[in-house]
C-alpha positions as CSV (number, residue, x, y, z in Angstrom):
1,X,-8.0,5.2,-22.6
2,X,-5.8,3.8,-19.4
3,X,-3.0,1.2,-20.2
4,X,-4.2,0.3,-16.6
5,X,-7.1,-0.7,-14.9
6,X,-7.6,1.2,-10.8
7,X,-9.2,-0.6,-7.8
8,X,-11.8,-2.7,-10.4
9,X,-12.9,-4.9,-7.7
10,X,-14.7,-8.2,-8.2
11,X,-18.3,-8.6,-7.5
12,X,-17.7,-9.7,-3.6
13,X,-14.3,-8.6,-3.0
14,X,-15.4,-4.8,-2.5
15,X,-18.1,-5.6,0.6
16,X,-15.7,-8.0,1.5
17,X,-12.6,-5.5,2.3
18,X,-15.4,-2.7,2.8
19,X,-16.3,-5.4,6.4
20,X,-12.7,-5.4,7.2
21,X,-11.6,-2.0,7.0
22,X,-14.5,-0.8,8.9
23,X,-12.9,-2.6,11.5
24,X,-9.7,0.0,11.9
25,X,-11.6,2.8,10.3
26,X,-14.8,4.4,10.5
27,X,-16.1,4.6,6.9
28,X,-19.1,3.9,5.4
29,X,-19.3,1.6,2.1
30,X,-20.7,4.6,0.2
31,X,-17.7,6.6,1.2
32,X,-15.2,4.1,0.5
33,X,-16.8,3.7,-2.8
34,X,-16.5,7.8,-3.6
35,X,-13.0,7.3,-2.6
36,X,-12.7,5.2,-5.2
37,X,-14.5,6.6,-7.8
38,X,-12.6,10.2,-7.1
39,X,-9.2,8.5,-7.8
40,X,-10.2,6.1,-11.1
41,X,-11.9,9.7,-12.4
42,X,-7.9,11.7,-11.5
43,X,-6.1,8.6,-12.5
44,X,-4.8,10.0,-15.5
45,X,-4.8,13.6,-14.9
46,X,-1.7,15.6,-14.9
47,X,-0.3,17.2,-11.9
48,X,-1.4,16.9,-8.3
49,X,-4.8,16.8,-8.1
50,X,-6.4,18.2,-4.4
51,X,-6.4,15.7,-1.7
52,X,-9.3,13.9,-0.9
53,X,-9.7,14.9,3.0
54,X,-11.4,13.0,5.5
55,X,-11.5,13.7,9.4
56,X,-9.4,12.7,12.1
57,X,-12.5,10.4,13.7
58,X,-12.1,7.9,11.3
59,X,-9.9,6.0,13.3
60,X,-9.8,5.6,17.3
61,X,-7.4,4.0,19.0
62,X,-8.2,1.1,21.7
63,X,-5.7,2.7,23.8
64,X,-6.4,5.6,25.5
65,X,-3.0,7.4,26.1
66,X,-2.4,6.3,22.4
67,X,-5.2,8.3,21.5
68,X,-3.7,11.2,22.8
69,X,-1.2,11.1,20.6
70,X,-3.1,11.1,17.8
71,X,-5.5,13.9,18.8
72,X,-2.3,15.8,18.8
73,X,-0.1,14.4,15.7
74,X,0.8,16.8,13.1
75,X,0.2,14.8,10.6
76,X,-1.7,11.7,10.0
77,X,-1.7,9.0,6.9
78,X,-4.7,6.8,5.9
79,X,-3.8,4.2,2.5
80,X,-6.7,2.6,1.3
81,X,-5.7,-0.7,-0.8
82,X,-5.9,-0.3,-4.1
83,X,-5.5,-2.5,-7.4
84,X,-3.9,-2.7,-10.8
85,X,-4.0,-4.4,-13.7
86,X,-3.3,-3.9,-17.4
87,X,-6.8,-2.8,-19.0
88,X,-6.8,-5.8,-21.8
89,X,-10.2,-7.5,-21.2
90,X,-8.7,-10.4,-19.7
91,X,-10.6,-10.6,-16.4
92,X,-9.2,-14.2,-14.6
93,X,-5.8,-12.4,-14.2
94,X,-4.1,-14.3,-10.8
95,X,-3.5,-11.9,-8.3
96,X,-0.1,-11.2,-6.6
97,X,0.0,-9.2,-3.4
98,X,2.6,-6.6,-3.0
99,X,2.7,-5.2,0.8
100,X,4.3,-2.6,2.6
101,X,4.4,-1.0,6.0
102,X,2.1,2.1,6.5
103,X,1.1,5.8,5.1
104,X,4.2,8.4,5.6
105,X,2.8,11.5,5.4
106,X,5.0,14.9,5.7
107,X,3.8,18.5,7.0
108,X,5.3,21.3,8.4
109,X,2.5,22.4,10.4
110,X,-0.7,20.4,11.8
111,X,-3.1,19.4,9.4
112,X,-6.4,18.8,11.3
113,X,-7.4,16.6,8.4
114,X,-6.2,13.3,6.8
115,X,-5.2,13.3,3.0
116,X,-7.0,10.0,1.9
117,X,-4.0,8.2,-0.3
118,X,-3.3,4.9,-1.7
119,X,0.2,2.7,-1.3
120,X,3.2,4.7,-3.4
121,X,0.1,7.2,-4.4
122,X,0.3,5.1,-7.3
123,X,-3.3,6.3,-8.2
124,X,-1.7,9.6,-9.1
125,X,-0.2,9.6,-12.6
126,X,2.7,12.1,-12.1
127,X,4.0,9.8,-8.9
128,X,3.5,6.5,-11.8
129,X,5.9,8.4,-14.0
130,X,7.6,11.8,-13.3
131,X,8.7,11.4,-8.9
132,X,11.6,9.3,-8.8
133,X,10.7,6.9,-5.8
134,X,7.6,6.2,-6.7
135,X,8.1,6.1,-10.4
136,X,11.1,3.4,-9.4
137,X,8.0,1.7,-7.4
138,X,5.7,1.6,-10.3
139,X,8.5,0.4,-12.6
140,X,8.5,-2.9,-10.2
141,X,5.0,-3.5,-10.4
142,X,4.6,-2.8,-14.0
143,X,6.8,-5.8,-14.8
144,X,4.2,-7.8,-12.8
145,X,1.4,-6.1,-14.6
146,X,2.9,-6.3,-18.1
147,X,3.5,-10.7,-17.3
148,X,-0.3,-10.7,-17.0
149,X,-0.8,-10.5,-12.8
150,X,-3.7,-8.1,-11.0
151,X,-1.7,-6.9,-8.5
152,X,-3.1,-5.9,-4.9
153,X,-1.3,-3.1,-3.1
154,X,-2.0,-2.7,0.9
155,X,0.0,-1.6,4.4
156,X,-0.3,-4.0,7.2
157,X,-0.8,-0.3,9.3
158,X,-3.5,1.6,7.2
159,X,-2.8,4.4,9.6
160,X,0.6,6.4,10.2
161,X,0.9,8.6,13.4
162,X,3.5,11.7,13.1
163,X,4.9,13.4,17.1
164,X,2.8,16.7,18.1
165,X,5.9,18.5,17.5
166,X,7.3,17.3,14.2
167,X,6.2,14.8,11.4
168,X,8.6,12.1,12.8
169,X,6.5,9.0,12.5
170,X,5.8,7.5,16.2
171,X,4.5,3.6,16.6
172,X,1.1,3.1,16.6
173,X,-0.1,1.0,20.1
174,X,0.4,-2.5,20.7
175,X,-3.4,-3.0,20.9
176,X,-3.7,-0.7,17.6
177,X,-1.0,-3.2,15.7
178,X,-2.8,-6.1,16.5
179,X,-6.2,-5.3,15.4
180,X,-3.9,-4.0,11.9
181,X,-2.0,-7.4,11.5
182,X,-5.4,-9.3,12.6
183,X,-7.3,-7.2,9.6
184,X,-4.5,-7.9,7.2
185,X,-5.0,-11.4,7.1
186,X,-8.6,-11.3,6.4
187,X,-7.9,-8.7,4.1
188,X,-5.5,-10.7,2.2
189,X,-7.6,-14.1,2.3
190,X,-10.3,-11.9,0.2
191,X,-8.1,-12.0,-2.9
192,X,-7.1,-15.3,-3.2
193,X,-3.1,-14.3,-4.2
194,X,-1.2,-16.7,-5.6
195,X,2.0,-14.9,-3.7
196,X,2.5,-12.4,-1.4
197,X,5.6,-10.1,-2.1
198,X,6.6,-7.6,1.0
199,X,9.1,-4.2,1.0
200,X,10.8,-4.0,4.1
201,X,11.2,-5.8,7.3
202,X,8.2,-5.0,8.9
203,X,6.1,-6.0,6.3
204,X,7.8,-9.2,6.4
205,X,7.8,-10.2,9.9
206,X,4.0,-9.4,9.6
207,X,3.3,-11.5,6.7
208,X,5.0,-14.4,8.2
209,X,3.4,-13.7,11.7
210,X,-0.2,-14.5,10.1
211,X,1.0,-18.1,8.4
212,X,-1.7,-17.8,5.5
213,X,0.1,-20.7,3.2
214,X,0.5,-18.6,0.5
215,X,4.0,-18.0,-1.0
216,X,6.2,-15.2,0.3
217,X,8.4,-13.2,-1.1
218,X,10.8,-11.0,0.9
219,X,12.6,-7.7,-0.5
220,X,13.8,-4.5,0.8
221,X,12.0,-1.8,0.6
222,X,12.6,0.0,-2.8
223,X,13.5,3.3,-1.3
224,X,16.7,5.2,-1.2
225,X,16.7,4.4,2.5
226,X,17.3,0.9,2.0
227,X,20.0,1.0,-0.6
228,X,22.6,-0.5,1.4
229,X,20.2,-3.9,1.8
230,X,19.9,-3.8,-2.2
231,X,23.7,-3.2,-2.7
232,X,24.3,-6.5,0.0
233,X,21.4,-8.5,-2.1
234,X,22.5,-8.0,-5.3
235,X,26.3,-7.9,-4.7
236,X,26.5,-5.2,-7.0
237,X,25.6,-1.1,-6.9
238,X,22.0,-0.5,-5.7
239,X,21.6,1.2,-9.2
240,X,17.4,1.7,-10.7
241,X,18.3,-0.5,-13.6
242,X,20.2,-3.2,-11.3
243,X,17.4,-3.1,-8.8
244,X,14.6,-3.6,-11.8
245,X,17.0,-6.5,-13.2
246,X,17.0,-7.6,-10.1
247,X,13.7,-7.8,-9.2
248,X,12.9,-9.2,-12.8
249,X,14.7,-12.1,-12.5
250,X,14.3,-13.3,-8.9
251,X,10.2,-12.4,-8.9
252,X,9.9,-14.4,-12.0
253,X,11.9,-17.5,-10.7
254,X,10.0,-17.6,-7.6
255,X,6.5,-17.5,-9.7
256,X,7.4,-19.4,-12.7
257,X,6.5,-23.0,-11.3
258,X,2.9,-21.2,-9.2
């Protein structure tokens, strides 16, 4: 049996998200549902277990020269939200909301179809414990889990859009961003969180763009990319145990009095 529980939604919050994604993505419930349902079923398998694929149509741009671009990207990410919580029968948990910016995929040649994912492919057990990002990522949210919290993992951009030529990530439109960030806050009003915590920049100016009222917490994002941000924070080496410390002490002093 699971230490963890995946994407156990509550009676109205899966319709609920189901009405908002549909409104970036063309998916039907019962899809979304299989996704689901393929992931809990793999969540503690070892390896890599196959891709769920789904094609390109399920998103369309409202800008038409945007479009383009995406007919022709190498590579294209869709994250569907997902959440976790320790499996201990305790089913009031409060939720915190942990969000980051969108689906980076890599590729060195173009992949017609999109590999259906989750946020730091956390549903995968080997990226929980063996890759050392995302096992650095899942180290963070544990010590939410392990204080009690159901934690709610999202992008504000549940797409990611790579050049025709290369799997550099390009922007997504103006008109595209919108409709994300306008989603996002509906998205996040479904769950109720008692805070919101964001990785990175974008994340953050999002989150504070949309003024739910809800506590925010801002960090850097937890990759090697951002080390230098961590190092500045902390005033000390960007190290995985300082960073965990870190992150220990300052999450739990901005929840303690929620």
């Amino acid at each position: 049996m699971s230490d963890y529980l995946f994407s156990q939604f509550k009676a109205n919050e899966f319709e609920a998200l189901h009405k908002e994604l549909s409104k970036v993505l063309d998916i039907s419930q019962d899809k979304l549902q299989n996704l689901y349902e393929k992931m809990l079923q793999e969540f503690e398998l070892e390896g890599y277990p196959k891709d769920q694929r789904l094609p390109r149509n399920i998103f369309h741009s409202h800008d038409e020269s945007f479009q383009k671009c995406y007919e022709e990207a190498l590579v294209i990410g869709v994250d569907i939200p997902s959440v976790l919580e320790k499996n201990n029968n305790i089913s009031n948990k409060k939720t915190v909301v942990l969000v980051g910016q969108d689906p980076l995929r890599k590729s060195d040649k173009k992949v017609e179809e999109i590999s259906i994912g989750t946020p730091y492919a956390l549903h995968l057990k080997n990226c929980r414990e063996d890759l050392p990002n995302t096992r650095l990522y899942f180290d963070l949210i544990k010590v939410l889990l392990d204080a009690g919290y159901r934690v709610y993992l999202t992008d504000i951009f549940k797409v990611w859009v790579s050049e025709a030529s290369c799997d550099d990530g390009i922007h997504l439109s103006k008109k595209d961003r919108t409709r994300f960030i306008q989603v996002l806050k509906a998205e996040l009003e479904i769950f109720e969180p008692l805070a919101i915590v964001t990785w990175g920049r974008e994340a953050s100016s999002a989150i504070r763009s949309i003024k739910l009222g809800v506590k925010h917490l801002e960090f850097p994002h937890p990759s090697g990319a951002a080390n230098g941000a961590w190092g500045r924070l902390m005033g000390k080496s960007p190290t995985r145990e300082n960073r965990i410390n870190y992150w220990h002490k300052k999450i739990f002093a901005h929840l303690s009095g929620l």
